[in-house]
SEDOLO-969563 format. One record per atom (N, C-alpha, C): x, y, z; atom name; residue in one letter. Coordinates in steps of 0.2 Angstrom, whole numbers, plus 5000, padded with zeros to 4 digits. Layout:
# residues N
NODE     x     y     z  atom  res
NODE     X     Y     Z    CA    A
...
//
This chain:
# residues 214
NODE     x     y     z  atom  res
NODE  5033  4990  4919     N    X
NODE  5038  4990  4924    CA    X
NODE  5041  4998  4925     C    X
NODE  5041  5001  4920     N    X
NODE  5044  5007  4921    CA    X
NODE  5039  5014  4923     C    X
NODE  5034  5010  4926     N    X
NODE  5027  5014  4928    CA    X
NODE  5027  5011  4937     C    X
NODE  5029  5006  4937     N    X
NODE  5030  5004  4942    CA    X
NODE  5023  4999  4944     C    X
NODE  5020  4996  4939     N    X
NODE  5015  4993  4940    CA    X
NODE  5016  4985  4942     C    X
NODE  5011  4985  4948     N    X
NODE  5011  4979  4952    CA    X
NODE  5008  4974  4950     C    X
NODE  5010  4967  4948     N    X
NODE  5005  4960  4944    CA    X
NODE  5001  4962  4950     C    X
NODE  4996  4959  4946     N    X
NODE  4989  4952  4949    CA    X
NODE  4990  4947  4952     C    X
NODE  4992  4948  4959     N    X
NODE  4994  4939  4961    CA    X
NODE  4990  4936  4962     C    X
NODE  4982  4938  4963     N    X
NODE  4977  4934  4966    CA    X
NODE  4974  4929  4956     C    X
NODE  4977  4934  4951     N    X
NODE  4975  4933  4944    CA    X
NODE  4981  4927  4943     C    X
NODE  4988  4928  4944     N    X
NODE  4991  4924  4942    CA    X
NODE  4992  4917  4944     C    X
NODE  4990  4917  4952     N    X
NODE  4990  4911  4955    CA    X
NODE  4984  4906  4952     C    X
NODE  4977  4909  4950     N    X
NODE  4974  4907  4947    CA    X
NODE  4974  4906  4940     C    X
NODE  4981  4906  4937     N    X
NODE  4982  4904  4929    CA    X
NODE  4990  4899  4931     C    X
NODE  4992  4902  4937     N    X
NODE  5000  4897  4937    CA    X
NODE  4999  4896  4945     C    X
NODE  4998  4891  4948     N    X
NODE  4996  4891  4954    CA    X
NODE  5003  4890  4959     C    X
NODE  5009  4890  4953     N    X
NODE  5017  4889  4958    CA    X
NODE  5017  4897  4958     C    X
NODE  5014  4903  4957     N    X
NODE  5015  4911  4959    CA    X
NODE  5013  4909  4962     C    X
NODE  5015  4911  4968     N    X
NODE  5011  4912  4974    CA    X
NODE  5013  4918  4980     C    X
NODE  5020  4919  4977     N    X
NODE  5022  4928  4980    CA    X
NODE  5024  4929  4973     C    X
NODE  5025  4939  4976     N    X
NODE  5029  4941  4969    CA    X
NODE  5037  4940  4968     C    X
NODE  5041  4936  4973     N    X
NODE  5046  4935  4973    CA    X
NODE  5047  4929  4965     C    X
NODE  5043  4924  4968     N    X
NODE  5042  4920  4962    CA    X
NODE  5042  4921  4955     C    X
NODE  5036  4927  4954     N    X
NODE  5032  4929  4949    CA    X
NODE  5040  4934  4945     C    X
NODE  5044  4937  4947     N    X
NODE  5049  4939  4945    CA    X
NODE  5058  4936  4943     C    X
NODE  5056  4929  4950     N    X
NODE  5061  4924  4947    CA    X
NODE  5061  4921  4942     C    X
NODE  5051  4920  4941     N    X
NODE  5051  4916  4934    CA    X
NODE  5051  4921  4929     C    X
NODE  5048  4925  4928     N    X
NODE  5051  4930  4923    CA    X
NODE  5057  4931  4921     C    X
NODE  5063  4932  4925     N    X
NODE  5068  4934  4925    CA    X
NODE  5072  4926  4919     C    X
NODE  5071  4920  4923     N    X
NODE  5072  4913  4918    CA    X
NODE  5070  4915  4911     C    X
NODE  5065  4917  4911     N    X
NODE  5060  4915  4906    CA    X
NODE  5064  4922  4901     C    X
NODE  5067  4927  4902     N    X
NODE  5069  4932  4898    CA    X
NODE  5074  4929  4895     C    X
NODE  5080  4926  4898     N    X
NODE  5084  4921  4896    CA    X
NODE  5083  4916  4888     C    X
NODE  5075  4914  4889     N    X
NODE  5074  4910  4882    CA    X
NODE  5070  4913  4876     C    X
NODE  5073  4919  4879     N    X
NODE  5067  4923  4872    CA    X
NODE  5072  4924  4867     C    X
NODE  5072  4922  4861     N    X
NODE  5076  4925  4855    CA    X
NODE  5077  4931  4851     C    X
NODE  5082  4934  4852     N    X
NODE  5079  4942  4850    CA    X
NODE  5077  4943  4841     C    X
NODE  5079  4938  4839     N    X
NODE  5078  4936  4833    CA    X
NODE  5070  4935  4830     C    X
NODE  5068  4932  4834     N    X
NODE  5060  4930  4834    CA    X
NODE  5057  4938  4835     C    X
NODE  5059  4939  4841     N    X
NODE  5056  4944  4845    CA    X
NODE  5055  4949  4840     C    X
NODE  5062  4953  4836     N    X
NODE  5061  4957  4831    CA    X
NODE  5056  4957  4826     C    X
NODE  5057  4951  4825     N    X
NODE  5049  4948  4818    CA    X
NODE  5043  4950  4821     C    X
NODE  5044  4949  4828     N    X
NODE  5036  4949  4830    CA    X
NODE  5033  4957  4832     C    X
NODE  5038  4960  4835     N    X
NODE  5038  4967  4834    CA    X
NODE  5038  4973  4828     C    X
NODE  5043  4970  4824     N    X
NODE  5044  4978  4821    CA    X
NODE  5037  4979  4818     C    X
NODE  5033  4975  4814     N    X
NODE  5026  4976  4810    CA    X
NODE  5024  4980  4812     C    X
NODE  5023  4980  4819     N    X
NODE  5017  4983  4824    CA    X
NODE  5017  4990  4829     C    X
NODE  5027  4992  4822     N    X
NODE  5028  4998  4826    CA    X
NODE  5030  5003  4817     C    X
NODE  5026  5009  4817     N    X
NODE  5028  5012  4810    CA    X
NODE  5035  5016  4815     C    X
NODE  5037  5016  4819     N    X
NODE  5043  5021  4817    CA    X
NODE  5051  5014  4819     C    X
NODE  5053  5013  4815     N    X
NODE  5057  5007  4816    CA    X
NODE  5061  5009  4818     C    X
NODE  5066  5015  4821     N    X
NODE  5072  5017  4825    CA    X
NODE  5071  5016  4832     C    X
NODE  5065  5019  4834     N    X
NODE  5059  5016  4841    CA    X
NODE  5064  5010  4842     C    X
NODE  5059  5005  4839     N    X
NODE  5060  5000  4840    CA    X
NODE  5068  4994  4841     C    X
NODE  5068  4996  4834     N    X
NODE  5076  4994  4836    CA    X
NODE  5081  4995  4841     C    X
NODE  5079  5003  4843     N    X
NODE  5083  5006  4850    CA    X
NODE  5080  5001  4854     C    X
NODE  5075  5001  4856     N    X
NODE  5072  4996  4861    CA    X
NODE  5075  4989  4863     C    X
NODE  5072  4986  4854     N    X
NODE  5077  4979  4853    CA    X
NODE  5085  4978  4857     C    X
NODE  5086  4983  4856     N    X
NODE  5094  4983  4859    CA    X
NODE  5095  4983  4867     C    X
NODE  5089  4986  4868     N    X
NODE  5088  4988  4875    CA    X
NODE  5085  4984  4881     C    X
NODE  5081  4979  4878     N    X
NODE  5077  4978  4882    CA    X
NODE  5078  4974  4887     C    X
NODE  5084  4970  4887     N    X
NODE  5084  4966  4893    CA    X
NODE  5089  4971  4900     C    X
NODE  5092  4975  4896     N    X
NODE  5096  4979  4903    CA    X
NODE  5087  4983  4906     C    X
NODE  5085  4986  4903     N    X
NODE  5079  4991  4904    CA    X
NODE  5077  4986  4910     C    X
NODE  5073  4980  4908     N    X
NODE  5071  4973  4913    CA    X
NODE  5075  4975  4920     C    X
NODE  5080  4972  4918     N    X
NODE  5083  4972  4926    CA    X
NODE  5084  4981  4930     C    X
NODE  5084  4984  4925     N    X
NODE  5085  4990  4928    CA    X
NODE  5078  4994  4932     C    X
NODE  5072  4992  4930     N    X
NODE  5067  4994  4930    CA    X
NODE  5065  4988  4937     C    X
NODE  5069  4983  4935     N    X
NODE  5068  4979  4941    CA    X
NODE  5069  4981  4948     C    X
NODE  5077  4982  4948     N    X
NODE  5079  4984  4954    CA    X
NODE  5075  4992  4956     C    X
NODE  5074  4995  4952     N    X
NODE  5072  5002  4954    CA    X
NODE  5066  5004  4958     C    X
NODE  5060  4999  4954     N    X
NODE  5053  4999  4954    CA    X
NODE  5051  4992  4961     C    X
NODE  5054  4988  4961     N    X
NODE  5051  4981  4961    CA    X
NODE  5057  4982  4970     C    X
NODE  5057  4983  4975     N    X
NODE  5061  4982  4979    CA    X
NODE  5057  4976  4985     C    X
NODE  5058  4971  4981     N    X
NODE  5054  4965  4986    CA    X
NODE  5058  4962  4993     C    X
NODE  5054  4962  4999     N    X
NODE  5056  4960  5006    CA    X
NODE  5053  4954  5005     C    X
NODE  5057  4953  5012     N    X
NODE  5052  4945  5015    CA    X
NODE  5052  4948  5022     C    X
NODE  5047  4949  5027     N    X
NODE  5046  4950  5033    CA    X
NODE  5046  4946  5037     C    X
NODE  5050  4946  5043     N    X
NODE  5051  4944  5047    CA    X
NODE  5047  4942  5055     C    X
NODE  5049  4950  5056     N    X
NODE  5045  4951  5064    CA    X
NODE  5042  4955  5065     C    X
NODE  5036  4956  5071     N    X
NODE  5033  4963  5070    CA    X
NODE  5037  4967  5077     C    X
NODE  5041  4972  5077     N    X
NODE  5044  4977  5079    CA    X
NODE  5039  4982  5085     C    X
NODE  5036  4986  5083     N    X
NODE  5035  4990  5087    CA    X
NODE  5027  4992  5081     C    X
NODE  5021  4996  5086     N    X
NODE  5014  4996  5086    CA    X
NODE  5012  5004  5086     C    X
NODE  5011  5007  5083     N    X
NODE  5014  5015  5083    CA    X
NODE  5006  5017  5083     C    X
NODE  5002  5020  5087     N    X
NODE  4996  5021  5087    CA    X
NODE  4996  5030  5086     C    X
NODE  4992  5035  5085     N    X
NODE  4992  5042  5083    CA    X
NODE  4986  5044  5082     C    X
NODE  4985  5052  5081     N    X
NODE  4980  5053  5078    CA    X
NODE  4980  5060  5076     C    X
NODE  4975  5062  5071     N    X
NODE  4978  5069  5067    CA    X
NODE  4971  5072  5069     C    X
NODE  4974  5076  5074     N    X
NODE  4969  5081  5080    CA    X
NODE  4962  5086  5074     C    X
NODE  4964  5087  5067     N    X
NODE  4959  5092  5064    CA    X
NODE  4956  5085  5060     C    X
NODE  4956  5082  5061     N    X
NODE  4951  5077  5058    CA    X
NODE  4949  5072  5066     C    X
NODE  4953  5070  5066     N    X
NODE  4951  5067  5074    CA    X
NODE  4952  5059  5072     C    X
NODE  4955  5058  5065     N    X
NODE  4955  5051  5062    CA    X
NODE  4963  5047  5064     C    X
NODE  4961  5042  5066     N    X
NODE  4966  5037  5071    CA    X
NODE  4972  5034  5066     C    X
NODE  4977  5033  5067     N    X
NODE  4982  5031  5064    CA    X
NODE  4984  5024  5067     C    X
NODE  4984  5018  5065     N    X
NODE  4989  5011  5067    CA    X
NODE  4993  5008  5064     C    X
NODE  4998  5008  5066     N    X
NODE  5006  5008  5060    CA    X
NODE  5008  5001  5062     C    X
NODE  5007  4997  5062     N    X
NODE  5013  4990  5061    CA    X
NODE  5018  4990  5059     C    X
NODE  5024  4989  5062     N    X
NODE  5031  4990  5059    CA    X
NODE  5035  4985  5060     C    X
NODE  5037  4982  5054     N    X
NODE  5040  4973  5055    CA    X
NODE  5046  4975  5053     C    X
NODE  5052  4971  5055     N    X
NODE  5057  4970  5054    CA    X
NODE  5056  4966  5048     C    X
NODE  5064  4966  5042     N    X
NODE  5062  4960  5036    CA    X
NODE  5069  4957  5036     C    X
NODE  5070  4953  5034     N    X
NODE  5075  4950  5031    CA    X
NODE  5084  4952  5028     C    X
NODE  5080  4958  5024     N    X
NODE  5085  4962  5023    CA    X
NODE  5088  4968  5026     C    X
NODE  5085  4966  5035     N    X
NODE  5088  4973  5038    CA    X
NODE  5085  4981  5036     C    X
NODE  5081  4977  5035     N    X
NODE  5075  4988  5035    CA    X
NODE  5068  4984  5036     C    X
NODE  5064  4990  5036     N    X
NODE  5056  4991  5041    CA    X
NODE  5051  4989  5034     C    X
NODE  5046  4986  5038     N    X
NODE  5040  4988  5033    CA    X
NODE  5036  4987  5038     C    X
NODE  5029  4995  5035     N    X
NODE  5026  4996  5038    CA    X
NODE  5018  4994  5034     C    X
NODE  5014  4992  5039     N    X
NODE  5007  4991  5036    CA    X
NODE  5001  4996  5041     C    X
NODE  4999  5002  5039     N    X
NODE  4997  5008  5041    CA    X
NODE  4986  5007  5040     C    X
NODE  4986  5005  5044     N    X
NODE  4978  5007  5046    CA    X
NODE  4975  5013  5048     C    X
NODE  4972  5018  5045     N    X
NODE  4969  5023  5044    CA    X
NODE  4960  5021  5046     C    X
NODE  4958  5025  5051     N    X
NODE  4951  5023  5054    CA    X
NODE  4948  5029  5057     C    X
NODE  4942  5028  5057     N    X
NODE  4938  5037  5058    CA    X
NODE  4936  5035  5065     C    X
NODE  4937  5041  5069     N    X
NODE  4938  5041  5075    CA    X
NODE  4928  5041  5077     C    X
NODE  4923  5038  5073     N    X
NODE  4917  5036  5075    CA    X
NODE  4916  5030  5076     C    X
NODE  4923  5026  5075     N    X
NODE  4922  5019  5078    CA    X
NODE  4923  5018  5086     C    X
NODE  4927  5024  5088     N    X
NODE  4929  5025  5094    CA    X
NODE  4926  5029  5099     C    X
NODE  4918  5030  5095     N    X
NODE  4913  5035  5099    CA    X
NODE  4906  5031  5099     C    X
NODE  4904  5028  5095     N    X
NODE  4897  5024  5096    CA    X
NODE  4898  5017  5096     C    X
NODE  4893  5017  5096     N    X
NODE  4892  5009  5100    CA    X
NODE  4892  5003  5095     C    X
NODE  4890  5005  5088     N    X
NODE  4893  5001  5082    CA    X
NODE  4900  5000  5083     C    X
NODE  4904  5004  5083     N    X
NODE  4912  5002  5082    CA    X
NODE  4913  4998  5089     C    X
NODE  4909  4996  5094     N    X
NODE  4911  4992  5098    CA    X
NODE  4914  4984  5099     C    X
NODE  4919  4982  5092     N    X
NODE  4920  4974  5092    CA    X
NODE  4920  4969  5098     C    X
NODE  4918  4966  5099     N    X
NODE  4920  4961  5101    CA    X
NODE  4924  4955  5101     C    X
NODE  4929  4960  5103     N    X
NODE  4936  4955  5101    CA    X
NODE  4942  4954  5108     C    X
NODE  4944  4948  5110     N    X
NODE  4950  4948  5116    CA    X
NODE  4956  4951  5112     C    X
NODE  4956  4955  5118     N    X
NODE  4964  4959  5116    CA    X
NODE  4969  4954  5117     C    X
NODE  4973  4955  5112     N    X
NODE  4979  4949  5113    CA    X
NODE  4985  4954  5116     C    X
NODE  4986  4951  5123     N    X
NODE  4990  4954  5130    CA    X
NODE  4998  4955  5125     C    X
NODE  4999  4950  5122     N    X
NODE  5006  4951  5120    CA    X
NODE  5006  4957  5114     C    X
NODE  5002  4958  5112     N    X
NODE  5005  4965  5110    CA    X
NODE  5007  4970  5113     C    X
NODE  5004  4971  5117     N    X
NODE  5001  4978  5122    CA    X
NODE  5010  4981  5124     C    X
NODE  5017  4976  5124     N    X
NODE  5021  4980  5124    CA    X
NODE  5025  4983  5117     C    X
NODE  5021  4981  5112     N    X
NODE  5024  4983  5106    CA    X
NODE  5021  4991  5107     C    X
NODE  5017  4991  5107     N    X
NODE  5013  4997  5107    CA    X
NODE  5018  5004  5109     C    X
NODE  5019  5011  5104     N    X
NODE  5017  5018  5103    CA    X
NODE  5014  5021  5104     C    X
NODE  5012  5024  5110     N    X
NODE  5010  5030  5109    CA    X
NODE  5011  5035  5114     C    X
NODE  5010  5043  5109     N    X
NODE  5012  5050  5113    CA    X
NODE  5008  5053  5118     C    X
NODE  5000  5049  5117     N    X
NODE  4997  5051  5121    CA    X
NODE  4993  5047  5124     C    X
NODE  4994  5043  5132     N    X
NODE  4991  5037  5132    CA    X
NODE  4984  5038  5134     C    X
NODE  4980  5044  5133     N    X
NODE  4973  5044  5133    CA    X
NODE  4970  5041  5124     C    X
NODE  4976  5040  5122     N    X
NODE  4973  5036  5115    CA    X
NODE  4974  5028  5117     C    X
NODE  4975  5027  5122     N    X
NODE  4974  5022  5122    CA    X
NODE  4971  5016  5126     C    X
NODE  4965  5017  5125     N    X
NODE  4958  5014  5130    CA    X
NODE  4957  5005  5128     C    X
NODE  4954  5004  5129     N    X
NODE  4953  4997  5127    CA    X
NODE  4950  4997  5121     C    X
NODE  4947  4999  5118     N    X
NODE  4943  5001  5111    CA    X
NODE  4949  5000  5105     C    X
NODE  4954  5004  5105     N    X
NODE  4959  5005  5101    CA    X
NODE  4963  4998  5101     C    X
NODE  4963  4997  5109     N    X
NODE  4965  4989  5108    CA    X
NODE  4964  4985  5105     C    X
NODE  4957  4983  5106     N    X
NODE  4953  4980  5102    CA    X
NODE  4954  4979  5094     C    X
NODE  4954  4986  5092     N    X
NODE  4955  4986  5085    CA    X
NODE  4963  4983  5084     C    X
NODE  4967  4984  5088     N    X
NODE  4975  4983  5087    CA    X
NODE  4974  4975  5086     C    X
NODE  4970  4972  5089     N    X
NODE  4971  4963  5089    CA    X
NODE  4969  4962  5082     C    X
NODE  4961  4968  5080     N    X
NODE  4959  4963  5077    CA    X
NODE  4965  4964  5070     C    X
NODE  4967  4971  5068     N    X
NODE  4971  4971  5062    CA    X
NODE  4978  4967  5063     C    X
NODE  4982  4965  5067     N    X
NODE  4986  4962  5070    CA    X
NODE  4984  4957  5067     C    X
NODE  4978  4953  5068     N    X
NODE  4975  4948  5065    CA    X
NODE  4976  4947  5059     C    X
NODE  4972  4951  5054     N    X
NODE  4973  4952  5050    CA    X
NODE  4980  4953  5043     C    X
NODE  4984  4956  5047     N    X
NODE  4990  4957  5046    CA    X
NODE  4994  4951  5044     C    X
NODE  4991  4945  5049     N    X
NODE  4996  4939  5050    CA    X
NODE  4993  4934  5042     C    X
NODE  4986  4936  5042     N    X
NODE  4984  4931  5036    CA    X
NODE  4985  4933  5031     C    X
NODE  4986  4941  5029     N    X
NODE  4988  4944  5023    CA    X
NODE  4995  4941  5023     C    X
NODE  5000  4941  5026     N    X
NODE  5006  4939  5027    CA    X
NODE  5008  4933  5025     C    X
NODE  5003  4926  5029     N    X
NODE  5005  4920  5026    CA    X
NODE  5002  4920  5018     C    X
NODE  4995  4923  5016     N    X
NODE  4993  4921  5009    CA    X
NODE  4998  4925  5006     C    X
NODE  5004  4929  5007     N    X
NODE  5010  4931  5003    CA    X
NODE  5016  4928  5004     C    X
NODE  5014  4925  5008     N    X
NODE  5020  4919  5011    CA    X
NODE  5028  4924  5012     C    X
NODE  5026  4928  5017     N    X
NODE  5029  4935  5019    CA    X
NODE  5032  4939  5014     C    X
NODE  5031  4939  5008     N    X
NODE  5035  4943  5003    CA    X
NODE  5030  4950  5003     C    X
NODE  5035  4956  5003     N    X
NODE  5031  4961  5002    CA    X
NODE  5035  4965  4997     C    X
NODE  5032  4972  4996     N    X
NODE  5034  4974  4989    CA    X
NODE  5034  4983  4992     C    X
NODE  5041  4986  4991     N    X
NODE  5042  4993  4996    CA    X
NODE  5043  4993  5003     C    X
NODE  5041  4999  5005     N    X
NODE  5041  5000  5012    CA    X
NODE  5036  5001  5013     C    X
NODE  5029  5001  5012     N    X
NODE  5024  5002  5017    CA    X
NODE  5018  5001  5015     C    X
NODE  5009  4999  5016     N    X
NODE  5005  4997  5013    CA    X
NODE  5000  5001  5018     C    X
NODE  4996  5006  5014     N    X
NODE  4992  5010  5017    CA    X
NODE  4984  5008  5017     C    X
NODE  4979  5007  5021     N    X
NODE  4974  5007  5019    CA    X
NODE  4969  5012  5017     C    X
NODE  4964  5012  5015     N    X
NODE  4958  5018  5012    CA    X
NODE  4957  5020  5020     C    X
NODE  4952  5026  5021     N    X
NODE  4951  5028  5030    CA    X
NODE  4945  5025  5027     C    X
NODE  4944  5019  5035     N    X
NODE  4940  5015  5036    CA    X
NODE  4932  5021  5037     C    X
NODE  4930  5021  5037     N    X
NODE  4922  5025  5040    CA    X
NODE  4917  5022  5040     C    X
NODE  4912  5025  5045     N    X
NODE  4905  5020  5046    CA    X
NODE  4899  5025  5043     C    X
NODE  4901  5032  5041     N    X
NODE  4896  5037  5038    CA    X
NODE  4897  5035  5029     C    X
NODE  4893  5039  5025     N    X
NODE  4894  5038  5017    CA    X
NODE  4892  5048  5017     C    X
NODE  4894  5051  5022     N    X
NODE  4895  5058  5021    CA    X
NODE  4900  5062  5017     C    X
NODE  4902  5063  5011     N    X
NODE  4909  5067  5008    CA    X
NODE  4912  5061  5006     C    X
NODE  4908  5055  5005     N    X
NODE  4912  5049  5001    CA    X
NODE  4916  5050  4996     C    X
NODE  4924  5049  4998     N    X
NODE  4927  5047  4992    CA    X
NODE  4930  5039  4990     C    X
NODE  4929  5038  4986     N    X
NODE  4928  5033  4981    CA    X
NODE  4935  5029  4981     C    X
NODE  4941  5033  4977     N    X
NODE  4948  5031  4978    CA    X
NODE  4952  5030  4987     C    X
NODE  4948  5035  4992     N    X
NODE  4952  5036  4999    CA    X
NODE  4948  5033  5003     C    X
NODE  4943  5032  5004     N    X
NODE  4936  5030  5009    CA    X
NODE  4935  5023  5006     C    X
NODE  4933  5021  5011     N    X
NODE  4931  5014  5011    CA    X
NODE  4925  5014  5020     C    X
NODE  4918  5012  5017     N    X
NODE  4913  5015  5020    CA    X
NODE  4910  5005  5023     C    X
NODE  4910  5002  5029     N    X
NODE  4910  4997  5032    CA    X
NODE  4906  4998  5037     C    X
NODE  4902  4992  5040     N    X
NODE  4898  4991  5046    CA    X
NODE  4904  4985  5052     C    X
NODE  4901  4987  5055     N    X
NODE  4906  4982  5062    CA    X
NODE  4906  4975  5058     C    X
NODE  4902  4972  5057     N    X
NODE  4900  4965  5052    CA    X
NODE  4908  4964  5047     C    X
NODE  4905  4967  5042     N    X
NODE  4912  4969  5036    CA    X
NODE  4916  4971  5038     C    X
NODE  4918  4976  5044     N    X
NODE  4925  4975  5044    CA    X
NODE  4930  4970  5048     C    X
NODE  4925  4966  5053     N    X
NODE  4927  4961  5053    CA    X
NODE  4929  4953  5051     C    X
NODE  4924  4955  5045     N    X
NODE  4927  4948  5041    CA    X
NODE  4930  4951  5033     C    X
NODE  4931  4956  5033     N    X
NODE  4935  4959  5028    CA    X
NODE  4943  4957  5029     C    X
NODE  4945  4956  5023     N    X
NODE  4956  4954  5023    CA    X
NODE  4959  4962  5021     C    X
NODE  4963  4962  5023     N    X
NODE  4967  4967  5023    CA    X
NODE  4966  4969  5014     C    X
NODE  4968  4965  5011     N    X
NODE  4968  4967  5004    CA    X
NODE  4962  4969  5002     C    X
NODE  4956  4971  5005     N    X
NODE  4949  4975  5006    CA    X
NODE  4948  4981  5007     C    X
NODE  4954  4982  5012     N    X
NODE  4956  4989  5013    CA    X
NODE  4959  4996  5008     C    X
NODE  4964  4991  5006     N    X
NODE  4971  4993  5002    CA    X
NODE  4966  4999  4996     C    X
NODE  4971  5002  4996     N    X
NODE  4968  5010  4989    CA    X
NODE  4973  5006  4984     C    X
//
């Protein structure tokens, strides 16, 4: 927690199938620290630790740590509406930016940020075939409206799409402010591994958002 590391909800749902957001997954922890005996706990730990001051400190500490590491690390939303469509592009790469910005529950933004190489919007592979869904097209941002042709549209439906099933299989709970994708690419030139995510028109169409995610 104090790394700021995010459970496995796809792992946990599959061993506890009532986790099904991480709202849950921390409500039920939060109960469940309630029935730990620190009596036990201490038996169970000290063997396992040779500097016994460590520990003991710890002992003493470990349920404020919890919640303290909670609220710092862990700021969980629930999304509500999507706000406004923020399209861009970073002119020395030429690579397209699409920003979804929802309103949440507790009165602040979450942004879900698609990163896409601007070869989707030059050959004939990136050409989906997808109807653009009219009701967005007033959400939509942007500075420069020659980014904005029917192609980009297209993509706007289909992550929009996208967005909405990542959303229900979180059952709107989200975790921060903002969830970036890898840059989508259709080349495997200068491959990076951690940032790049390398797709055909095929796969990124039936690809979930959480396919994208670095």
């Amino acid at each position: 927690m104090k790394k700021g590391i995010i459970p496995d909800l796809n792992y946990l749902k599959a061993k506890a199938p009532g986790m099904s957001n991480l709202r849950k997954v921390f409500d039920s922890l939060t109960l469940q620290i309630n029935k730990v005996s620190d009596e036990n706990l201490e038996q169970d730990l000290k063997p396992l630790f040779p500097d016994q001051n460590y520990i003991q400190n710890w002992l003493a500490n470990w349920r404020e740590s919890y919640f303290y590491y909670l609220k710092k690390n862990y700021p969980i939303k629930t999304v509500a509406d999507l706000q406004s469509i923020e399209v861009s592009r970073d002119f020395s790469t030429k690579n397209y930016f699409i920003n979804f910005i929802y309103r949440t529950n507790e009165n602040e933004t979450f942004s879900i940020i698609y990163k896409i190489s601007a070869f989707w919007f030059k050959f004939a592979e990136g050409n989906i075939d997808i109807k653009i869904k009219q009701s967005l097209l007033p959400l939509i941002v942007v500075r420069d409206s020659k980014l904005l042709t029917e192609r980009p549209k297209r993509f706007i439906t289909l992550f929009e799409e996208k967005n909405r099933a990542y959303l229900k299989r979180a059952e709107n709970i989200v975790l921060g402010d903002e969830i970036e994708t890898k840059l989508i690419r259709m080349s495997a030139d200068n491959f990076n591994l951690d940032n790049h995510i390398i797709l055909d028109r095929s796969a990124l169409l039936s690809s979930r958002l959480e396919d994208l995610l670095k």
